[in-house]
Backbone as a chain_set.jsonl record, in Angstrom:
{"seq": "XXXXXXXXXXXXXXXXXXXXXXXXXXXXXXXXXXXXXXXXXXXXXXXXXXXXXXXXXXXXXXXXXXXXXXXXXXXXXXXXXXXXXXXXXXXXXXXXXXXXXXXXXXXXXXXXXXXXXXXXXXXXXXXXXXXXXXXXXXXXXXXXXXXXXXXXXXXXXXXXXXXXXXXXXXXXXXXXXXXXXXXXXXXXXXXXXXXXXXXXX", "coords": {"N": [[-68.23, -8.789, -39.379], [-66.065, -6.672, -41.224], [-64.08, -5.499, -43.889], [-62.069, -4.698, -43.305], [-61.653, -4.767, -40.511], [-59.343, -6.521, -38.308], [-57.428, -8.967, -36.609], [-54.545, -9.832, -34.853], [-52.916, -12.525, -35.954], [-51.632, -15.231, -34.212], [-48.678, -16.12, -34.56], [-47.926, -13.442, -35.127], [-47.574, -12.336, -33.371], [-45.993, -13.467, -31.403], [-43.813, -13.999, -32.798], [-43.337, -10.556, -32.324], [-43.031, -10.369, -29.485], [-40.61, -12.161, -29.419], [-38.757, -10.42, -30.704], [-39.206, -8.199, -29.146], [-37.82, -9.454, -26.526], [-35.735, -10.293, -27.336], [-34.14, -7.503, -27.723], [-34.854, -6.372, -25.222], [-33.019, -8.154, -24.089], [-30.692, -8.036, -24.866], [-30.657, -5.306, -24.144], [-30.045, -5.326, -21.208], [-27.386, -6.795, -20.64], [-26.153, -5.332, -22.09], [-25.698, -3.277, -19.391], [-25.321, -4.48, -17.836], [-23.048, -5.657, -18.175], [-21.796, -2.901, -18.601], [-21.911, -2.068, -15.496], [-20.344, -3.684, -14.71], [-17.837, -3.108, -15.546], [-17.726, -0.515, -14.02], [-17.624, -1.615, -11.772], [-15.393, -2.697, -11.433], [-13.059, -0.734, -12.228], [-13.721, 1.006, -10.221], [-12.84, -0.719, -7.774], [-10.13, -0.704, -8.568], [-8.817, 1.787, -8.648], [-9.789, 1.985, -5.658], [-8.11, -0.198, -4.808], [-5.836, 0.989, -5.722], [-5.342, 3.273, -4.373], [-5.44, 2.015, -1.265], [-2.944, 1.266, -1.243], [-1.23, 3.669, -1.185], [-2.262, 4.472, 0.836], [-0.783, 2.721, 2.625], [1.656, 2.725, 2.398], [2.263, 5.469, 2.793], [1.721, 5.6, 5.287], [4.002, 4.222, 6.171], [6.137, 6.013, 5.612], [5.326, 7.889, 7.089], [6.046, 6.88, 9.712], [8.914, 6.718, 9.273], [9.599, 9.217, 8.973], [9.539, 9.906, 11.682], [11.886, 9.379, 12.882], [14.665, 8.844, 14.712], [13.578, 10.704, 16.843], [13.361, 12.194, 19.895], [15.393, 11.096, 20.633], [18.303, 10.298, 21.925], [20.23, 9.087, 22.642], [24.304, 7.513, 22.439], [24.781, 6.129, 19.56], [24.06, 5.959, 16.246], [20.661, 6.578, 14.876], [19.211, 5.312, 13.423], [18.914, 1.859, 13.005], [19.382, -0.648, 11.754], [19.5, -1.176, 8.085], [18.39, -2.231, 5.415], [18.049, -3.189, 2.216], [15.245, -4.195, 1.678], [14.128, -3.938, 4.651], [14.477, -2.524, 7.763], [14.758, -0.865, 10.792], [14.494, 1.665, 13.554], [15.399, 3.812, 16.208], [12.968, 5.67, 17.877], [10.672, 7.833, 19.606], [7.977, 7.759, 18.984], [5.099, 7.408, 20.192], [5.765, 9.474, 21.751], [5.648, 9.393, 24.588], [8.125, 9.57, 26.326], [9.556, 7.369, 26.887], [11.798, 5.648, 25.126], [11.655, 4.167, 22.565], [12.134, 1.566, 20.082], [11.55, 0.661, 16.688], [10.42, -1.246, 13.657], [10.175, -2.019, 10.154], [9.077, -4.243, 8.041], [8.492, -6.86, 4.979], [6.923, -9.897, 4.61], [5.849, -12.75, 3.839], [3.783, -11.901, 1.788], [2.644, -9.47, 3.269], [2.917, -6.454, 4.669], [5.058, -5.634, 7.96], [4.831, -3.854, 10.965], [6.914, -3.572, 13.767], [7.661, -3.067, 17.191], [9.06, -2.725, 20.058], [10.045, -1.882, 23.527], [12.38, -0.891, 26.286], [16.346, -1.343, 27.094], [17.368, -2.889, 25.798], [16.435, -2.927, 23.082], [17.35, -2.19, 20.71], [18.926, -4.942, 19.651], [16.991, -6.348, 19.797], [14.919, -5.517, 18.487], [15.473, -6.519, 15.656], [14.629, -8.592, 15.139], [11.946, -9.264, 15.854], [8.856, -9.693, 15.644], [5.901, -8.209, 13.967], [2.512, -6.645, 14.314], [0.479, -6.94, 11.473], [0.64, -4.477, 8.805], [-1.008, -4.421, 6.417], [-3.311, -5.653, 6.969], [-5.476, -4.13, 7.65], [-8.405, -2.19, 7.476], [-8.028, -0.355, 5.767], [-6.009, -1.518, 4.045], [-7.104, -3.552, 2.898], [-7.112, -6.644, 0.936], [-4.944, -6.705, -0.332], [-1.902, -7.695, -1.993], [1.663, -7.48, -0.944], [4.283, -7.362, -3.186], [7.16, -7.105, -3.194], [8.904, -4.53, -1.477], [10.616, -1.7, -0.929], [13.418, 0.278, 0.191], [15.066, 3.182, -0.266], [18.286, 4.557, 0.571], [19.301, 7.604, 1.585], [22.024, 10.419, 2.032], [21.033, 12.888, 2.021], [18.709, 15.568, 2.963], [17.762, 16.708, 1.353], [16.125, 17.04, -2.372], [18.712, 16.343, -3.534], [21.939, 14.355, -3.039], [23.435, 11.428, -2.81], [23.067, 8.13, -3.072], [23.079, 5.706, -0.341], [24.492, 2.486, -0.064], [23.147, 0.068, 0.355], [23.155, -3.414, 2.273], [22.772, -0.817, 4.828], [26.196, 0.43, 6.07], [27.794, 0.56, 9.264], [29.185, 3.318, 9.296], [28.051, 4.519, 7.715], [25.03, 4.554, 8.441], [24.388, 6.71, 10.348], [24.304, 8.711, 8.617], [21.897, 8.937, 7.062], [19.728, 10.613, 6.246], [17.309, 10.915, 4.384], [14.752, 8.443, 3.249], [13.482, 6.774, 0.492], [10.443, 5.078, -0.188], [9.177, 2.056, -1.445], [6.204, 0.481, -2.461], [5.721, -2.776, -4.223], [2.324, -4.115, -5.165], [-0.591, -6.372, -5.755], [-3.423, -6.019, -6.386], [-6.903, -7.289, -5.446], [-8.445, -7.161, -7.966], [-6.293, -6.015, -9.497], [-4.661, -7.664, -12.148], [-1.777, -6.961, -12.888], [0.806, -6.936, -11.157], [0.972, -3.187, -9.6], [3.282, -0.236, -8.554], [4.156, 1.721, -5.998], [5.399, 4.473, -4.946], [6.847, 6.819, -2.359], [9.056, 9.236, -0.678], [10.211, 9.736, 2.726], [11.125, 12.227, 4.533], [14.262, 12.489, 6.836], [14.111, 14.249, 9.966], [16.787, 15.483, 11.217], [18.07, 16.052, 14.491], [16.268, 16.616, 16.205]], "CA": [[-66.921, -8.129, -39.346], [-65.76, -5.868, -42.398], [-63.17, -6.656, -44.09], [-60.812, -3.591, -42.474], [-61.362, -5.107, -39.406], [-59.061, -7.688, -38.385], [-56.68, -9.076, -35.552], [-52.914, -10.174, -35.457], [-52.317, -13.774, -36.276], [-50.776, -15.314, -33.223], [-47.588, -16.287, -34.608], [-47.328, -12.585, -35.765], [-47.899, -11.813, -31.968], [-45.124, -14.376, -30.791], [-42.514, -13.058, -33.682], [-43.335, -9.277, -31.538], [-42.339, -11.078, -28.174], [-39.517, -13.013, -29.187], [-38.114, -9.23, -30.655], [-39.017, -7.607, -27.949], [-37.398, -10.215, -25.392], [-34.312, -10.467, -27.413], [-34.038, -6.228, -27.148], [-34.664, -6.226, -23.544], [-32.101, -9.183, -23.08], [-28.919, -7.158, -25.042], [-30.072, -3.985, -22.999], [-29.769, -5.749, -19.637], [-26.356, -7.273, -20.89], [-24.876, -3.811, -22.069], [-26.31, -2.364, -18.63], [-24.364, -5.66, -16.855], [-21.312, -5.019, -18.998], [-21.041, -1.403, -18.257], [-21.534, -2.458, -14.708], [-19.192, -4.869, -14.148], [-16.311, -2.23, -15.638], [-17.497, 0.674, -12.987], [-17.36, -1.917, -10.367], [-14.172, -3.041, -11.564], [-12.314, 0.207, -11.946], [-13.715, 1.442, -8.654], [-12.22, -1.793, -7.087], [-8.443, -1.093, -8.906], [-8.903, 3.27, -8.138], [-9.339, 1.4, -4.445], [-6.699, -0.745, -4.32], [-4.436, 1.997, -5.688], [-5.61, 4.214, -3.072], [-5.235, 1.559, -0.119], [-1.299, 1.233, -1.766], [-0.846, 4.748, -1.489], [-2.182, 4.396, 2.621], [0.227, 1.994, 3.517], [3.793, 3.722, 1.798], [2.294, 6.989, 3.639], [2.083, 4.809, 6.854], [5.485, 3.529, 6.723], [6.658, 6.779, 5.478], [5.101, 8.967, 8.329], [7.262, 6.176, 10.799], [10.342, 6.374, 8.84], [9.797, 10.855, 9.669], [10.138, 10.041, 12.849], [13.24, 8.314, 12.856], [15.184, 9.496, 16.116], [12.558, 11.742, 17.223], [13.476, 12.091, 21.311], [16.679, 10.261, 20.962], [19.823, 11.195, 22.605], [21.455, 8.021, 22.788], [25.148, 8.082, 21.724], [24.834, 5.583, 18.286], [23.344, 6.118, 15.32], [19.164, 6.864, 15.03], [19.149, 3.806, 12.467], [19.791, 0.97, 13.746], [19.872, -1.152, 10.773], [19.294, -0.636, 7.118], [18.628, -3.038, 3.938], [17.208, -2.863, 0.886], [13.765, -4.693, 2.233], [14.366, -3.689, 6.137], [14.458, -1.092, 8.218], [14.392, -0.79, 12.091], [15.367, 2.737, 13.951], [14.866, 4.83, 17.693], [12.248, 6.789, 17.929], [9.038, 8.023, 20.485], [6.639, 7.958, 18.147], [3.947, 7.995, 21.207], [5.355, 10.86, 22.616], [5.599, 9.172, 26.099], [9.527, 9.805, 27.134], [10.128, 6.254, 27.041], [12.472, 5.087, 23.686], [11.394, 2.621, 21.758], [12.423, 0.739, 18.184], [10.387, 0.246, 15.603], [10.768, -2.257, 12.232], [9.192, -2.529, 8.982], [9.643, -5.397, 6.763], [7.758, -7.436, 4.259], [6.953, -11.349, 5.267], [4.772, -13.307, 3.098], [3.088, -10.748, 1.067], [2.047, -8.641, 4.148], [4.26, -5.703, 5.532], [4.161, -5.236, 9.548], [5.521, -2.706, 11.842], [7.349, -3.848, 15.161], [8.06, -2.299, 18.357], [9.838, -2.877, 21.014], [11.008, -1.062, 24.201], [13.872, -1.485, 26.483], [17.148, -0.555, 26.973], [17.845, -3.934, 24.918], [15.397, -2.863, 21.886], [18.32, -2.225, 19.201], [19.505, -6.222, 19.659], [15.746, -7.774, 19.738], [14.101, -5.203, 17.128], [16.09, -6.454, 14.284], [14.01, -10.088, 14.707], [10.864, -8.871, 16.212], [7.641, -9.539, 15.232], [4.918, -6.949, 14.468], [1.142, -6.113, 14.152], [0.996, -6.255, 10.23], [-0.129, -3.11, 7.895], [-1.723, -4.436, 5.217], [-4.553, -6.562, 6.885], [-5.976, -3.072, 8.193], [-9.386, -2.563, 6.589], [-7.823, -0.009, 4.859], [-5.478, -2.076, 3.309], [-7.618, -5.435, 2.782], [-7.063, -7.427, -0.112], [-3.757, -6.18, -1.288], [-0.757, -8.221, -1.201], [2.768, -7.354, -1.176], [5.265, -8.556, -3.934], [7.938, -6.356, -2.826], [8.925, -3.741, -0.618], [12.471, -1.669, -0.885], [14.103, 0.783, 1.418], [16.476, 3.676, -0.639], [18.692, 5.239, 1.319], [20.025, 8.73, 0.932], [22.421, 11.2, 2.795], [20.905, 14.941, 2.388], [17.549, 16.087, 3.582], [17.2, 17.558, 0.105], [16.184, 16.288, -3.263], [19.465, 15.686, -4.253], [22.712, 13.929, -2.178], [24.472, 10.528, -2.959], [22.255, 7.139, -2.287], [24.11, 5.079, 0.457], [24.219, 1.603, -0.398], [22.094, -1.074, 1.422], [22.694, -2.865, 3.409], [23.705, 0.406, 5.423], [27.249, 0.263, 6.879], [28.013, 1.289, 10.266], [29.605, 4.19, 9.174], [26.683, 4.701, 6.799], [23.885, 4.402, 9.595], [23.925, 7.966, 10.943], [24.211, 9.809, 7.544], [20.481, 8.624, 6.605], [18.509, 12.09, 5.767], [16.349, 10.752, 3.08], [14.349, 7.599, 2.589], [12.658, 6.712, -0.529], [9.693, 4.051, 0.285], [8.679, 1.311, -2.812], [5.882, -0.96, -2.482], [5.103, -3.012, -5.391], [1.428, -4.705, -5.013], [-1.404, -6.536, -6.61], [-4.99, -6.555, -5.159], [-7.979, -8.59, -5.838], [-8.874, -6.77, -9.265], [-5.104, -5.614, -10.557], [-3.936, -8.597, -12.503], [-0.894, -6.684, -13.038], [1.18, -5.522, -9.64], [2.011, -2.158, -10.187], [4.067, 0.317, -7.742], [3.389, 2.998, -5.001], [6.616, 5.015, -3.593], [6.859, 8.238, -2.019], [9.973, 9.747, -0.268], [10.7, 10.406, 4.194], [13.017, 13.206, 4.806], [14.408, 11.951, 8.337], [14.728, 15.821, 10.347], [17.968, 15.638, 11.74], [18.875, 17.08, 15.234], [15.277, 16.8, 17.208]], "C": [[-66.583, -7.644, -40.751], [-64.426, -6.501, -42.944], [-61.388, -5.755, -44.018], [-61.075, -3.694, -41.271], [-60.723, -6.593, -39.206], [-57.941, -7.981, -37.368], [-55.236, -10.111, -35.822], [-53.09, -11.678, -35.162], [-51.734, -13.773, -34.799], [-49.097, -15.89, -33.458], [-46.746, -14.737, -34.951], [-47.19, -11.732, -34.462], [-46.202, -12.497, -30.988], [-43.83, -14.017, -31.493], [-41.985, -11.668, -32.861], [-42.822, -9.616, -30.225], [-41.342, -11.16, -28.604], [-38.447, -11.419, -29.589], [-37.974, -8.594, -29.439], [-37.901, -8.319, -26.652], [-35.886, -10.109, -25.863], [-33.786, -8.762, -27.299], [-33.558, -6.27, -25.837], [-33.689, -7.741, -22.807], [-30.645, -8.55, -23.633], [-29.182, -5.797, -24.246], [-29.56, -4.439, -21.951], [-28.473, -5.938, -19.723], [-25.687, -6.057, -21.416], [-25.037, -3.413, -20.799], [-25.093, -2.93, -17.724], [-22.985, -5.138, -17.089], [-20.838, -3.475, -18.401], [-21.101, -1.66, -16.587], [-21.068, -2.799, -13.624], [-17.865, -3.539, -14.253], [-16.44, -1.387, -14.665], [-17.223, 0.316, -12.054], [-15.822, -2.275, -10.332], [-12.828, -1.934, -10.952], [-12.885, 1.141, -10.68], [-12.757, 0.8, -7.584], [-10.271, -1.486, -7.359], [-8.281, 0.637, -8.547], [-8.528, 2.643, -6.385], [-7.928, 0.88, -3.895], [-5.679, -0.03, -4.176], [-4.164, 3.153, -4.378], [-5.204, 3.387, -1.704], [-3.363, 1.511, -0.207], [-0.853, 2.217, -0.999], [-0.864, 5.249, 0.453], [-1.182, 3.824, 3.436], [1.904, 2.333, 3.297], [3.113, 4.706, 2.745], [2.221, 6.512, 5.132], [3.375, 4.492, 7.134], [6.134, 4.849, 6.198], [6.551, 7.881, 7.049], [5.632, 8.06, 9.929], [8.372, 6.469, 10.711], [10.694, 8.374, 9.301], [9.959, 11.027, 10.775], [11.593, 9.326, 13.408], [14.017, 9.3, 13.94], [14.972, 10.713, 17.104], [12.934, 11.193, 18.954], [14.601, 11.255, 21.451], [17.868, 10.65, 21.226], [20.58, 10.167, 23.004], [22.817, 8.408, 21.981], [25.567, 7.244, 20.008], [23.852, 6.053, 17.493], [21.688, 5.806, 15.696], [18.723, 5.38, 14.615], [19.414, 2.789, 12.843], [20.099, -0.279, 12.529], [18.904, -1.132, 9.415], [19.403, -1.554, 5.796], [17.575, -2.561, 3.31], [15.184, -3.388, 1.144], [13.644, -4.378, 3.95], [14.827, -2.802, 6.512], [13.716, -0.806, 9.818], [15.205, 0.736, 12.319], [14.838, 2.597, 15.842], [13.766, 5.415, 17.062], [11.116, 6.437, 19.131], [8.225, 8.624, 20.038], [4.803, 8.288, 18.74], [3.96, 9.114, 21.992], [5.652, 10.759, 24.355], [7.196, 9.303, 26.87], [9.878, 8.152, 26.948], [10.732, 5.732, 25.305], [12.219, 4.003, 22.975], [12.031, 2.503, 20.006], [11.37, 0.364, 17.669], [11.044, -0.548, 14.239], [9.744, -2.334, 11.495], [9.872, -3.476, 8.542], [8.476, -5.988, 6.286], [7.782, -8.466, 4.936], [5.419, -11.543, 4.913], [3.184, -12.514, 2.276], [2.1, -9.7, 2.196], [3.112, -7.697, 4.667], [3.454, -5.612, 7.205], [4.993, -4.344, 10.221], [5.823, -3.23, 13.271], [7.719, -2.939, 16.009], [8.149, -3.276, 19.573], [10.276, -1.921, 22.251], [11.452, -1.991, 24.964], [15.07, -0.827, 26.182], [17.9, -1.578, 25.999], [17.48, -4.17, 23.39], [16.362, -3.075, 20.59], [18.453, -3.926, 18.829], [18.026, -6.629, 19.251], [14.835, -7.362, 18.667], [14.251, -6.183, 16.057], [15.135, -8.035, 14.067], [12.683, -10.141, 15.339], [9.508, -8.912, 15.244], [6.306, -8.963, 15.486], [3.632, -6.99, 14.304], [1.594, -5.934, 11.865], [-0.089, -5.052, 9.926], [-1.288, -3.283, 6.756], [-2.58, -5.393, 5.214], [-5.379, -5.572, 7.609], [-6.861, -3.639, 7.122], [-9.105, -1.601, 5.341], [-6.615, -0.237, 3.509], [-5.933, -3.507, 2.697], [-7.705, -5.785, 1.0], [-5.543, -6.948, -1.341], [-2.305, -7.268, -0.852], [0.555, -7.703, -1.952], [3.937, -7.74, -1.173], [6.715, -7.923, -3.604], [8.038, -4.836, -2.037], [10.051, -3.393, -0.323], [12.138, -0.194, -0.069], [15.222, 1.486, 0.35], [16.734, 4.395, 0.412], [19.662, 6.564, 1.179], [21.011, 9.946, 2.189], [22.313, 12.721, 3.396], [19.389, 14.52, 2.551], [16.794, 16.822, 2.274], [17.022, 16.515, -0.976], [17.93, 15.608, -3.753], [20.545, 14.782, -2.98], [22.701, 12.516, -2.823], [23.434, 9.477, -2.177], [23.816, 6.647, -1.421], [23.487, 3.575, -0.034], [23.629, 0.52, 0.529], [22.65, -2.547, 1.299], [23.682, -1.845, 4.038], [25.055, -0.296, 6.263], [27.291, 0.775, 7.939], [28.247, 2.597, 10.183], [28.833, 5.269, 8.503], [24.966, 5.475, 7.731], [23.602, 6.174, 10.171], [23.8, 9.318, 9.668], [22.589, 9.541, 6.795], [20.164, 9.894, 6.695], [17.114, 12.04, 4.881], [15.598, 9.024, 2.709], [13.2, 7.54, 1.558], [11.814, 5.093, -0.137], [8.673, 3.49, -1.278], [7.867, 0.309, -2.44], [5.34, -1.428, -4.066], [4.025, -4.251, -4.985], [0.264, -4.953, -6.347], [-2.528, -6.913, -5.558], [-6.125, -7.573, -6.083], [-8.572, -8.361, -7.723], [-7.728, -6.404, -10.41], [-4.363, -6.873, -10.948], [-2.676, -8.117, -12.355], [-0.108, -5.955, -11.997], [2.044, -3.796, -10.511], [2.773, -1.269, -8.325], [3.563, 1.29, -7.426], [4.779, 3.651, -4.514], [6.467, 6.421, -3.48], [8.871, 7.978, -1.233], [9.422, 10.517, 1.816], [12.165, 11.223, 4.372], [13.029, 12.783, 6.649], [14.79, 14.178, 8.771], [15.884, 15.503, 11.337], [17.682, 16.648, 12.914], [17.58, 17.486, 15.961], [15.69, 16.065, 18.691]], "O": [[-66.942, -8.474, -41.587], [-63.868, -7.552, -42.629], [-60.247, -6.003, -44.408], [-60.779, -2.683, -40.633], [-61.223, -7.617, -39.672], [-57.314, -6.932, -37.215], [-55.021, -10.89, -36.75], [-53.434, -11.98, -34.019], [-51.407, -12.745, -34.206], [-48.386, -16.045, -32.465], [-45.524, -14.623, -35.045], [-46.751, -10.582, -34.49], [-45.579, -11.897, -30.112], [-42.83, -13.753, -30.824], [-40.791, -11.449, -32.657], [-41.927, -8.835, -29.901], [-40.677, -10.161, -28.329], [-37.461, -11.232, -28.877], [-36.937, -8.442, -28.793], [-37.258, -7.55, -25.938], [-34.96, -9.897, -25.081], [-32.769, -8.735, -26.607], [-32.413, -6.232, -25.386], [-33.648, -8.194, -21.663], [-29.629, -8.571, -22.938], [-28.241, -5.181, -23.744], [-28.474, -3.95, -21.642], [-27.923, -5.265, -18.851], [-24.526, -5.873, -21.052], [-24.012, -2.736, -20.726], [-24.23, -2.295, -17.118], [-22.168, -4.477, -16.448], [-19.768, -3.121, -17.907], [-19.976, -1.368, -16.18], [-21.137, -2.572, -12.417], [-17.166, -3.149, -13.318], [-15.363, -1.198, -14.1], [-16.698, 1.042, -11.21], [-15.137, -2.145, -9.318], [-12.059, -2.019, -9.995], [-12.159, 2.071, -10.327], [-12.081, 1.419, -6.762], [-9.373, -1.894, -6.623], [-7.202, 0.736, -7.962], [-7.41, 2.745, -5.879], [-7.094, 1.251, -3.07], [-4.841, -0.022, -3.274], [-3.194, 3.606, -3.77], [-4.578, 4.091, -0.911], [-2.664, 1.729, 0.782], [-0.087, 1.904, -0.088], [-0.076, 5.92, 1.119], [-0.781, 4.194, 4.54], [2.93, 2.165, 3.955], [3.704, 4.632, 3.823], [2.721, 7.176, 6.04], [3.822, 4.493, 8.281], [7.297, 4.649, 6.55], [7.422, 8.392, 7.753], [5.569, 8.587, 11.04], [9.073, 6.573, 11.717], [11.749, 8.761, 9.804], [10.453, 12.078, 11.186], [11.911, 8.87, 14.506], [13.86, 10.518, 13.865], [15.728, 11.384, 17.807], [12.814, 10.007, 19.262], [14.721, 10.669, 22.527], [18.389, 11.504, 20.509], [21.575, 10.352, 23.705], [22.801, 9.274, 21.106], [26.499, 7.686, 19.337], [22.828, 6.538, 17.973], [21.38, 5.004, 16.578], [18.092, 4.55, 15.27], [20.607, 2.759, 13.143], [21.225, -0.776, 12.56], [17.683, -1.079, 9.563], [20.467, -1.585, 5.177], [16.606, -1.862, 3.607], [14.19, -2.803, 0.714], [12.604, -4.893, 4.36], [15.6, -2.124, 5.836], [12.52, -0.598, 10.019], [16.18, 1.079, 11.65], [14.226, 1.727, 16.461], [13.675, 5.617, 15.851], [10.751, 5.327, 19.518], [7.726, 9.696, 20.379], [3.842, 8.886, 18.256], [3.068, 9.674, 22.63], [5.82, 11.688, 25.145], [7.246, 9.08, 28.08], [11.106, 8.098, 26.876], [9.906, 5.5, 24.422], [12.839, 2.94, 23.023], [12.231, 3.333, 19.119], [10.403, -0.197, 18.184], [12.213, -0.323, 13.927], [8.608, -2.625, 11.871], [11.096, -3.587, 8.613], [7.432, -5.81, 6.914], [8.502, -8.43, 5.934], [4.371, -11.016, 5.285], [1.971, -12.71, 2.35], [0.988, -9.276, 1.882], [4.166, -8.175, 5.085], [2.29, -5.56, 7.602], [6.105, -4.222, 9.708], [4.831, -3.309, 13.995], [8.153, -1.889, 15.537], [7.488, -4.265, 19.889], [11.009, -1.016, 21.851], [11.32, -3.211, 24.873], [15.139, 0.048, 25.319], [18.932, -1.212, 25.436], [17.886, -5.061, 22.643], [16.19, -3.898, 19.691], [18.077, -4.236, 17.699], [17.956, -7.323, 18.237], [14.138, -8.133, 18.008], [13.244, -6.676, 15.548], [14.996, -8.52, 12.944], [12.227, -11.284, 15.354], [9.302, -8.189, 14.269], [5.655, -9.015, 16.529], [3.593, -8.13, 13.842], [2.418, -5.277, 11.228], [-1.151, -4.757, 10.475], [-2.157, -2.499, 6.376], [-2.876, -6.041, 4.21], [-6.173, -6.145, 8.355], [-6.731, -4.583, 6.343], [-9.612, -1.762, 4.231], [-6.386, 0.439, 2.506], [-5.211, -4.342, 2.152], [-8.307, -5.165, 0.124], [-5.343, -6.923, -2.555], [-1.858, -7.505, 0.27], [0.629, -7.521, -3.167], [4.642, -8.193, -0.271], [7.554, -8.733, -3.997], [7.068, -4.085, -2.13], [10.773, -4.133, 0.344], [11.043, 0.297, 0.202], [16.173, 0.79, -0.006], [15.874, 4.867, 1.155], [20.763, 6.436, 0.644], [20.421, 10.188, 3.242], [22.82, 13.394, 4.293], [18.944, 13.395, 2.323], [15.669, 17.318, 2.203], [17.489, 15.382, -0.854], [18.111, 14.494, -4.244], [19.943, 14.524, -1.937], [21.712, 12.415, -3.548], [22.999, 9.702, -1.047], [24.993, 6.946, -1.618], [22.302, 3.429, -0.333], [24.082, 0.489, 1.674], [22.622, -2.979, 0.146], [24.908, -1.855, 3.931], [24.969, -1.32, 6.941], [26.697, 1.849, 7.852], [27.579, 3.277, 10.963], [28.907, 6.49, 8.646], [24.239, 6.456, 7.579], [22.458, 6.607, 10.309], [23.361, 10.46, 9.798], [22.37, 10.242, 5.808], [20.612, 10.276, 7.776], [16.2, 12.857, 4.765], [16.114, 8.466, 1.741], [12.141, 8.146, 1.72], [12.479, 4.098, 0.15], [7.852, 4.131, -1.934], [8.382, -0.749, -2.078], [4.745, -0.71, -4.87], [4.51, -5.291, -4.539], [0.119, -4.3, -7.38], [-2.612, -7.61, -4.546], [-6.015, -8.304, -7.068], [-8.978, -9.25, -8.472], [-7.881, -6.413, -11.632], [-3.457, -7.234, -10.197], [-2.083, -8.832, -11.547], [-0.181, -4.737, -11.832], [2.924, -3.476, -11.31], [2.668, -1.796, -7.217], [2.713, 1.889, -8.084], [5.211, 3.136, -3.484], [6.019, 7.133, -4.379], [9.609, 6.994, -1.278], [8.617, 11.411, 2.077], [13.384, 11.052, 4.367], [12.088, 12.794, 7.442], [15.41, 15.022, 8.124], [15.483, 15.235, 12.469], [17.218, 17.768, 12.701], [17.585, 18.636, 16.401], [14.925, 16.143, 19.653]]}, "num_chains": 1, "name": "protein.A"}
């Protein structure tokens, strides 16, 4: 053998490993890291999005609010700041029914009722909830308000909650607030949109 031929020491072989290994163990761990955050903020984009399903669910109820009703009291039948039962035939079928949202134990649910007795038994009725759909799964809700307004337009005079009798038929406008936290948003944040009720169907 010459004396420009010659082969690597094995500790100088085991030094080249242990580099190499520690390389290919911070790539894997940035690769993890980055991730974890895309799965993350996919997961809280989600949630916000399932939020945003369930206000437009209880909003596209609250648009039908005395849709086929020709009774002689108010559409509304009663009105608080977390609650909210009316009339309406939301199926379309001639027959009148009540409907209720409310919160109850971080889940909102939607009730119905028919009957010519519906106004009296809505108001304590228990519903199918909203927010164990699959498109609402893993969200729970920390609140859930009900404004109430008198014009059909952006502007007009809130009515105060809970609605008064006298109150009850001037509804034109609800504003719909949920405030939730899902499996990834430490922090609940808020979803509301706005139902113009159409008067006079």
């Amino acid at each position: 053998m010459s004396a420009r031929q010659h082969g690597y020491a094995l500790y100088e072989v085991l030094i080249a490993m242990s580099i190499l290994g520690l390389m290919a163990i911070g790539i894997f761990l940035a690769f993890k890291a980055g991730t974890t955050t895309w799965t993350t903020s996919q997961q809280f984009v989600a949630e916000q999005q399932n939020a945003r399903v369930l206000v437009k669910s209880i909003a596209r109820g609250v648009r039908m609010i005395g849709y086929q009703y020709t009774g002689g009291s108010a559409a509304v039948i009663n009105g608080t700041a977390t609650d909210l039962s009316f009339y309406a035939d939301m199926d379309g079928d001639g027959t009148m029914e009540c409907y209720r949202y409310y919160l109850s134990g971080g889940v909102v649910y939607e009730a119905a009722v028919q009957g010519s007795s519906c106004a009296s038994s809505i108001l304590t009725a228990t519903g199918q909830p909203i927010t164990a759909s699959l498109e609402s799964k893993g969200l729970k809700v920390t609140n859930l308000t009900f404004t109430y307004y008198n014009a059909a337009n952006q502007g007009g005079a809130a009515l105060t909650a809970p609605l008064s009798s006298s109150d009850l038929p001037l509804v034109r406008r609800v504003d719909v607030a949920a405030t939730v936290q899902g499996v990834t948003s430490i922090t609940p944040f808020t979803i509301e949109t706005q139902a113009v009720v159409r008067a006079g169907r």
